[in-house]
C-alpha positions in Angstrom: 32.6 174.5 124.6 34.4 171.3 123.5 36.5 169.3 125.9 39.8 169.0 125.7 39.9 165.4 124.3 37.6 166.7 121.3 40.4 169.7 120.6 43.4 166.7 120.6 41.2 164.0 118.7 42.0 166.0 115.1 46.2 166.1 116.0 46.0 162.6 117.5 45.1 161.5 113.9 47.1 163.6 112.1 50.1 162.2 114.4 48.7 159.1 113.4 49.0 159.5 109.4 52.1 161.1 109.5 54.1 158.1 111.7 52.5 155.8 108.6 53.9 157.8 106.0 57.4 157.9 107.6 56.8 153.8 108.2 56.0 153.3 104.6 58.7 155.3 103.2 61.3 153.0 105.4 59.4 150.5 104.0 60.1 151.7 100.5 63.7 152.3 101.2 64.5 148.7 102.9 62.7 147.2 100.1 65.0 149.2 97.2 68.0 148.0 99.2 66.8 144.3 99.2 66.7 144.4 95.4 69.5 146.1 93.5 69.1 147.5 90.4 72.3 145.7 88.6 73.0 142.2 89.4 76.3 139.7 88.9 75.7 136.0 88.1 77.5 133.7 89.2 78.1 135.6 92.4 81.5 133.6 93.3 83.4 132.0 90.5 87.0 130.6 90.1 89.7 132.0 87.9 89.2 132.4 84.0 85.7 132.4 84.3 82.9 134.8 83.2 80.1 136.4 85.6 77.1 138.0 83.4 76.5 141.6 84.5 72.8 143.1 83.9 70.7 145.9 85.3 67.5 147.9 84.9 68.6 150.9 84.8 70.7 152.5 82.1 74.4 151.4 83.4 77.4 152.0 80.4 80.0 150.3 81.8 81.5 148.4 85.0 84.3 148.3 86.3 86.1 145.4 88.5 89.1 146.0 90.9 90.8 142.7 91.2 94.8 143.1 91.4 97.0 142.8 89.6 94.7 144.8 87.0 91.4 146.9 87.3 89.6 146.5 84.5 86.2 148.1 83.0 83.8 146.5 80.5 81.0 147.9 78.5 77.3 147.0 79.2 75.3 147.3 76.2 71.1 147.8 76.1 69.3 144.5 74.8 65.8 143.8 73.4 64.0 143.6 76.6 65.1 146.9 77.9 67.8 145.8 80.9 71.7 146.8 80.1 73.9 144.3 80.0 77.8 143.4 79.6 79.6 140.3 80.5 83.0 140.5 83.1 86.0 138.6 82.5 88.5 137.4 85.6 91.6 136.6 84.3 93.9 133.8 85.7 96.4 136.0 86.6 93.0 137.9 89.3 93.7 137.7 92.8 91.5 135.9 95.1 89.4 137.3 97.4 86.1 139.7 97.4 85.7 142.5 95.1 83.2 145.3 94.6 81.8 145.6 91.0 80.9 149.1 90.6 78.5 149.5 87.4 78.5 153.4 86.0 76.2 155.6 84.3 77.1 157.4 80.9 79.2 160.2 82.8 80.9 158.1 85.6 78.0 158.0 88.1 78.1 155.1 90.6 74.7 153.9 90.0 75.2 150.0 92.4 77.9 148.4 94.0 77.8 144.3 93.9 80.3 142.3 95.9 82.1 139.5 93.4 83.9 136.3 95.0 87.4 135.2 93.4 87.8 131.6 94.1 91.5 130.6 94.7 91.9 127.9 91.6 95.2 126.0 91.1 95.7 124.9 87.3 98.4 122.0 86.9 101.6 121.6 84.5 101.2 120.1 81.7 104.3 119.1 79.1 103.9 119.2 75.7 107.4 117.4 73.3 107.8 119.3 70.5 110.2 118.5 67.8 113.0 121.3 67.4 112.3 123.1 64.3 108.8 123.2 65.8 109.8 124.7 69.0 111.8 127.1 67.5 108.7 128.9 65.7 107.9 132.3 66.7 105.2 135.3 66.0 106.3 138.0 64.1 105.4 142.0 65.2 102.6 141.7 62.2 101.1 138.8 63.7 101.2 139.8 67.0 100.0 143.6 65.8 97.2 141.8 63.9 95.8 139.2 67.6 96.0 142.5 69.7 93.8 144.7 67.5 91.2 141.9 67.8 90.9 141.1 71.2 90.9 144.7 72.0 88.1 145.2 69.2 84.5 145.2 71.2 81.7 145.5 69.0 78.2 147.0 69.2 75.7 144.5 67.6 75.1 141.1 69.6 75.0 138.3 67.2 75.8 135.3 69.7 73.1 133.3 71.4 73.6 130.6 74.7 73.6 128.1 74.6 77.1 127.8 72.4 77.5 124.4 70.1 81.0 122.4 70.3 83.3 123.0 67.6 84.5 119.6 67.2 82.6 116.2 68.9 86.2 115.4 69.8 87.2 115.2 73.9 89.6 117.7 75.7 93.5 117.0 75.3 94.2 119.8 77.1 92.6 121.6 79.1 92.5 125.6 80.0 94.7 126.9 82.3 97.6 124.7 82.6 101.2 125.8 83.0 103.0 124.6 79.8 106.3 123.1 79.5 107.8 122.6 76.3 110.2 119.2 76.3 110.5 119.3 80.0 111.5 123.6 80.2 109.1 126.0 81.7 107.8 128.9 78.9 105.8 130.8 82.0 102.9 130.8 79.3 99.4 129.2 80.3 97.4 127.5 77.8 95.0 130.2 76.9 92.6 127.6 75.1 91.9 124.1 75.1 92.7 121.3 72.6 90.6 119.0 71.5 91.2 115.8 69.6 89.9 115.6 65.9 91.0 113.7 62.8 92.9 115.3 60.1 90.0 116.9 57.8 87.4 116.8 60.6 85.0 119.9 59.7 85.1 122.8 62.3 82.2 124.7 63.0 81.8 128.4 64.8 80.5 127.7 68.2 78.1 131.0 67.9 76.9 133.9 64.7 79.5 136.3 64.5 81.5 138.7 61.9 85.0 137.1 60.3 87.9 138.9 61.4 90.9 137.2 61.0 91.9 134.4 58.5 95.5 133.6 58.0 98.1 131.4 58.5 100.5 132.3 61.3 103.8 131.1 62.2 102.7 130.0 66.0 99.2 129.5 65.9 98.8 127.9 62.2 95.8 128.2 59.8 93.4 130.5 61.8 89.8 132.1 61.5 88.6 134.5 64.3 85.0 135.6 64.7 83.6 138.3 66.6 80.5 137.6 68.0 79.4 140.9 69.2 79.5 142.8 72.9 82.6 141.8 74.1 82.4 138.0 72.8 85.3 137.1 70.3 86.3 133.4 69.3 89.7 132.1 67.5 90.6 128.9 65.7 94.3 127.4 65.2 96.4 124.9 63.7 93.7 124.4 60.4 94.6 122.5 57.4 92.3 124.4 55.3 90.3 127.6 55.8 86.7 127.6 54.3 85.4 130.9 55.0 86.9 134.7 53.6 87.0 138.1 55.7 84.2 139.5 56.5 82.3 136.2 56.2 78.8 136.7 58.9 78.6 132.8 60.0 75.7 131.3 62.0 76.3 129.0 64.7 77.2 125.7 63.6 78.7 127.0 60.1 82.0 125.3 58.8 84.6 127.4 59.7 88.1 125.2 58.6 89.1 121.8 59.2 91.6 120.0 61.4 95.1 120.1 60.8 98.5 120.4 62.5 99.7 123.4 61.2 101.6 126.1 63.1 103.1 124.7 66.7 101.6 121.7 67.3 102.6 118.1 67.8 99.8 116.8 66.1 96.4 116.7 64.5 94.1 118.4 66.6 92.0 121.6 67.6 93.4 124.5 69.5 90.4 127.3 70.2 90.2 130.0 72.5 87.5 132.2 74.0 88.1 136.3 74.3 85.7 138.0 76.6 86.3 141.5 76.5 89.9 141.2 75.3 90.7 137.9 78.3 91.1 134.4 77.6 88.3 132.8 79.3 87.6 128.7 80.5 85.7 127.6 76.9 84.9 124.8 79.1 82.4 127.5 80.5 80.7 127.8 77.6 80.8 124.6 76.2 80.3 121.0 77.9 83.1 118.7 76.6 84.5 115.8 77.6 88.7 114.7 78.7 89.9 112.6 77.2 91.9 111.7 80.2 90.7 108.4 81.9 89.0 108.8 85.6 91.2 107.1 88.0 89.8 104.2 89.4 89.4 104.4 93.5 91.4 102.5 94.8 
């Protein structure tokens, strides 16, 4: 007859195996919490910035709650397999901590990342203007013609980092600031920068991308826009000359125009603006450039 410890040996293993399986598969499930599928980068990031989205599994879209306006971009499957999209925050975004939800094909929450608003104060800046200048405007056509291409996102990727400066010239202006035109408030922000370039300077396209737009306007002067593909659009003002047609594919680095003072402007110089996903962005996020504005000395 076996004794009772040989009858419990067999269950005292089996208890054994079974408490490891339940530890492993903890294990497993701490471990897929540690390491999200999608990911956000930069994690915190001030106003008119971008944060690059990405994950592994097969997300659509994203969306971003940040009053005063929710918005939702597309994430688009790359080369190596991941999905990714890039996420705009506006100027006008609130501060604080949001959750980026990213979405599978039919609205499935497949992660949840936190995002971090920084509070960013942008100055005044005042710009003279003579009075025929000033009293320029955009027409319904023109304005008809800007909002069908930011609100244009295209499939194909043409754009590369890093992106190239369109002019060597330093920043008159940067993004952000509240504009006042001959001392009066317009409650417009400069949506751009502008940077300093002599009359004729050649302007290049800071990445590849499809021609959309090239035309004078009334406000914004000789202008080319590109679309660079998934969500990234670029736009050029106040040319003297336009050297490229509709439809034109540039590569990065390409003359696009040359510097002039056309439209509403005060001067010579370069006006350019960065769309992601339909929202001016910081180009000084993008591209390194210089102020032209001297460091103050410490006193």
């Amino acid at each position: 007859m076996k004794s009772r410890e040989q009858l419990h040996r067999p269950l005292n293993v089996l208890t054994a195996l079974l408490l490891s399986l339940v530890a492993a598969t903890f294990a497993a499930s701490a471990g897929a919490q540690q390491t999200p599928p999608c990911t956000v980068k930069p994690a915190s990031i001030p106003l008119g910035q971008t944060v690059r989205l990405r994950c592994d599994v097969p997300a659509t879209s994203a969306r971003l709650d940040a009053h005063p306006s929710a918005r939702t971009v597309r994430l688009f499957k790359q080369a190596s397999g991941d999905w990714q999209g890039l996420m705009p925050v506006a100027v006008e975004d609130s501060s604080g901590t949001y959750p980026i939800e990213f979405l599978a094909a039919d609205g499935t929450k497949l992660a949840s990342v936190n995002l971090t608003i920084r509070k960013t104060i942008f100055p005044t800046q005042n710009v003279s203007l003579a009075p025929q200048i000033e009293a320029l405007h955009s027409t319904p056509d023109e304005m008809k013609t800007l909002t069908t291409f930011r609100d244009a996102v295209s499939d194909v990727k043409y754009w590369d980092d890093p992106l190239v400066a369109p002019l060597p010239g330093c920043v008159i202006s940067p993004f952000g600031v509240k504009r006042l035109h001959n001392g009066k408030p317009t409650g417009e922000i400069h949506a751009g920068i502008d940077q300093r370039g002599a009359p004729g300077a050649p302007i290049r396209a800071v990445a590849a991308g499809v021609v959309k737009i090239v035309q004078p306007f009334n406000v914004l002067g000789g202008t080319v826009a590109i679309d660079h593909g998934q969500g990234l659009e670029t736009m050029y003002l106040h040319m003297s000359k336009l050297n490229v047609v509709l439809g034109d594919h540039v590569k990065k680095g390409d003359v696009i125009g040359y510097v002039g003072s056309t439209g509403r402007a005060n001067g010579p110089h370069l006006h350019w603006v960065v769309y992601v996903n339909g929202v001016p962005q910081n180009p000084q996020h993008w591209v390194t450039l210089k102020s032209c504005a001297a460091p103050k000395k410490k006193s």
